[in-house]
C-alpha positions in Angstrom: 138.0 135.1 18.1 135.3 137.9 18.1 135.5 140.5 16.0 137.3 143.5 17.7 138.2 141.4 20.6 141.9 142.1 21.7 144.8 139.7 22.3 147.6 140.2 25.0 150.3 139.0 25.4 152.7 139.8 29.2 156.2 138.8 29.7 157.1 136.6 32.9 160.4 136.5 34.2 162.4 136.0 38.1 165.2 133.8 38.7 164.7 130.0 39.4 162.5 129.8 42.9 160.5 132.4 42.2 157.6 130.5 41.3 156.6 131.9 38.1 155.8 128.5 36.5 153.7 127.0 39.5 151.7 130.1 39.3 151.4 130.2 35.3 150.3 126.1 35.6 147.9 126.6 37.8 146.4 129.6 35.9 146.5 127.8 32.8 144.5 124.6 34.2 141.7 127.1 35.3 141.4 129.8 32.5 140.3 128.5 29.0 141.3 131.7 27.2 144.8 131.6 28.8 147.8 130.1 26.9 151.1 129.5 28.6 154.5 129.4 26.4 157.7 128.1 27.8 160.1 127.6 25.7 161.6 124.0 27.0 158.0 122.8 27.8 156.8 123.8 24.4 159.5 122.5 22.8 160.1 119.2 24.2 155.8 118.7 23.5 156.4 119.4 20.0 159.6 116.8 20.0 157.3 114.2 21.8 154.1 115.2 19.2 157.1 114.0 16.3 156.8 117.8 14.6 159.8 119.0 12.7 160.8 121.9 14.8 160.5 120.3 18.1 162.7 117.3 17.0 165.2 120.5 15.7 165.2 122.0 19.0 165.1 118.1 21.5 168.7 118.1 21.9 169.7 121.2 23.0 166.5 121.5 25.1 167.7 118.5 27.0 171.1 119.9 27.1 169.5 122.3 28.7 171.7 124.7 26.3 170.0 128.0 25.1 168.5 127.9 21.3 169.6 130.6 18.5 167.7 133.4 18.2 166.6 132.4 15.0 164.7 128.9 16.4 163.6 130.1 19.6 161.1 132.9 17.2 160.2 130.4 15.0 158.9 128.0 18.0 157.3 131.1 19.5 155.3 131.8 16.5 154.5 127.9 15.9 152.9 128.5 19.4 151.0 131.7 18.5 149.5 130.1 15.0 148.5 126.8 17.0 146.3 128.2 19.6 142.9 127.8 19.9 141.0 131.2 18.8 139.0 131.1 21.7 142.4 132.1 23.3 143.2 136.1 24.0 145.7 136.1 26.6 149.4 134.5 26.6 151.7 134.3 29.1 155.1 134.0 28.0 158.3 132.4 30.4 161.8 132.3 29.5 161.9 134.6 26.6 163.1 136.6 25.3 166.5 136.6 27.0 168.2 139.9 25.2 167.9 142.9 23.3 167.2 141.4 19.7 164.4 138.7 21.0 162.7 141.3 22.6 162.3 142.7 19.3 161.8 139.7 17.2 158.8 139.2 20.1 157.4 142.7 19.9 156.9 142.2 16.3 155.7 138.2 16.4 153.2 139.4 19.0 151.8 142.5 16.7 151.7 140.1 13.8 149.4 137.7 15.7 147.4 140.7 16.3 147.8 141.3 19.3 149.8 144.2 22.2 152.6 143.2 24.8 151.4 145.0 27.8 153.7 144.3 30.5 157.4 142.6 31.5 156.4 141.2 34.6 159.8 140.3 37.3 158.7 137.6 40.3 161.4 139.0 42.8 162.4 137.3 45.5 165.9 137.8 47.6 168.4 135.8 46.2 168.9 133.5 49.7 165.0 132.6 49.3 165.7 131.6 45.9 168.7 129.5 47.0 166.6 127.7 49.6 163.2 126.9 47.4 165.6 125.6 44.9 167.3 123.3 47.2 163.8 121.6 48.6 161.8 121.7 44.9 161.0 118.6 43.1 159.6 118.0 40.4 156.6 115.2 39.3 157.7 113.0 36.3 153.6 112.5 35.7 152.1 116.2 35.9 155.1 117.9 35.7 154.1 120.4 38.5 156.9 121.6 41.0 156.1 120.5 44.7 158.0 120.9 48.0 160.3 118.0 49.1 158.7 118.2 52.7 155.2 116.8 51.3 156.8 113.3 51.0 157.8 111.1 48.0 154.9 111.2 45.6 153.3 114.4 44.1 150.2 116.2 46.1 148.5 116.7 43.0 148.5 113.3 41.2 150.0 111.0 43.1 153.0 110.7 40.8 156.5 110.0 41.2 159.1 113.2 42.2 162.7 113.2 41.6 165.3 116.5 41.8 165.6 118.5 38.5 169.2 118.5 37.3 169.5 122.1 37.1 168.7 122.5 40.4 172.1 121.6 41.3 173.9 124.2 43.6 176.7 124.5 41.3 174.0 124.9 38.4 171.6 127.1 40.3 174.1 129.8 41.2 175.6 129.9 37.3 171.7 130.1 35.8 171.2 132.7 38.8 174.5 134.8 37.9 173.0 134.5 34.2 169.6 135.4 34.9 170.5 138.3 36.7 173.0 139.9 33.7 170.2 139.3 31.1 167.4 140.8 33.9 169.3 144.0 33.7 169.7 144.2 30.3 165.8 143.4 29.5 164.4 145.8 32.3 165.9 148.9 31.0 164.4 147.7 27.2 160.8 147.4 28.8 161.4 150.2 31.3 161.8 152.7 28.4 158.2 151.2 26.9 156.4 151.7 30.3 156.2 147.9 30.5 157.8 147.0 33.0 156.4 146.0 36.4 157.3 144.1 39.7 155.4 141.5 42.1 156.6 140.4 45.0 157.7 136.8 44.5 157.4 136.5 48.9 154.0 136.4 48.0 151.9 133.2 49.1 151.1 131.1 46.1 147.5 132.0 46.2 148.6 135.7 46.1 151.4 135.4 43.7 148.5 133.7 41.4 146.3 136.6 42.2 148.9 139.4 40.9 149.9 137.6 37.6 146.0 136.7 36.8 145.8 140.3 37.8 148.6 141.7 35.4 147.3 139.6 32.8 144.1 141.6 31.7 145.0 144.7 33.4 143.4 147.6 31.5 141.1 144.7 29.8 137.3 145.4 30.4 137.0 140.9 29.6 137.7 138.8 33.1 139.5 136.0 32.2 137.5 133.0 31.7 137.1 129.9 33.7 
């Protein structure tokens, strides 16, 4: 990294349907100084790559079951200390999920070097959610999420789709319940840091892109780059 150059780091967060990941993916294919850290995707790379703390975390991952506190920070930093330094902006899904991760992030962020500037909520009514769930698939090659209209192969590459198991009804209105108790909770943290901020998850894709490209340099002089 360039001497004096600045790192960010912005929080992503809506409940499932939003299409927060579709938008981060696609964002992360195009910019080279973008990194995108999920915790389940990260994690189960790591398991497949044979490192020690993805093989920890496989099981529970695939239990879909929520880490400690203690092993979600230590795969968040794993992430930070692995990317490549031509990398100044990360994009962070699916954590931190209460008070004490959002301060084991804060300071995991400010010991990489680098500022949080924003907690960024995809909203989108919870009936909209409900129905995008429903119709998602996902690819088994790729991994991108596609519509179940398009037919039975994935758009992108042509790769076989199947339903994701949490987007089962019963499972979709328990991880929407839960995602809206620990929303409250986390907006009131960043809302008393002047981090918080909102996009409108109706949005089409191309413009819900355009508003979390947007939020990730805002205030940042450096485009990202392609």
């Amino acid at each position: 990294m360039p001497d004096g150059a600045s790192r960010k780091v912005i929080l992503v967060t809506g409940p499932p349907g939003a299409g927060k990941s579709t938008a981060l993916l696609a964002l992360d294919r195009v910019y080279s100084n973008l990194g995108r850290f999920g915790v389940r995707d990260y994690g189960l790379k790591l398991a497949a790559a044979g490192d020690p703390l993805g093989l920890e975390m496989r099981d529970t991952l695939l239990r879909q079951e929520r880490l400690t506190n203690e092993l979600v920070l230590r795969e968040f930093i794993h992430f930070l200390d692995n990317l490549p330094a031509a990398v100044r902006f990360v994009a962070v899904e699916g954590y931190p999920r209460d008070t004490q991760q959002c301060d084991d992030l804060l300071r995991a962020a400010s010991d990489w070097g680098a500022q949080v500037t924003g907690f960024v909520v995809v909203e989108v009514p919870d009936s909209v959610a409900r129905e995008r769930v429903a119709n998602r698939r996902l690819c088994l090659a790729c991994g991108a999420t596609t519509d179940n209209s398009i037919g039975p192969s994935c758009p992108d590459c042509g790769g076989a789709i199947i339903r994701r198991r949490d987007d089962d009804a019963a499972e979709f209105e328990r991880r929407l319940a839960e995602f809206h108790d620990m929303n409250r909770a986390l907006c009131a943290y960043f809302t008393e840091r002047s981090l918080l901020r909102v996009v409108d998850g109706m949005l089409p894709a191309k413009g819900l892109r355009e508003s979390l490209r947007a939020a990730l340099f805002a205030e940042d002089k450096a485009e990202l780059a392609e």
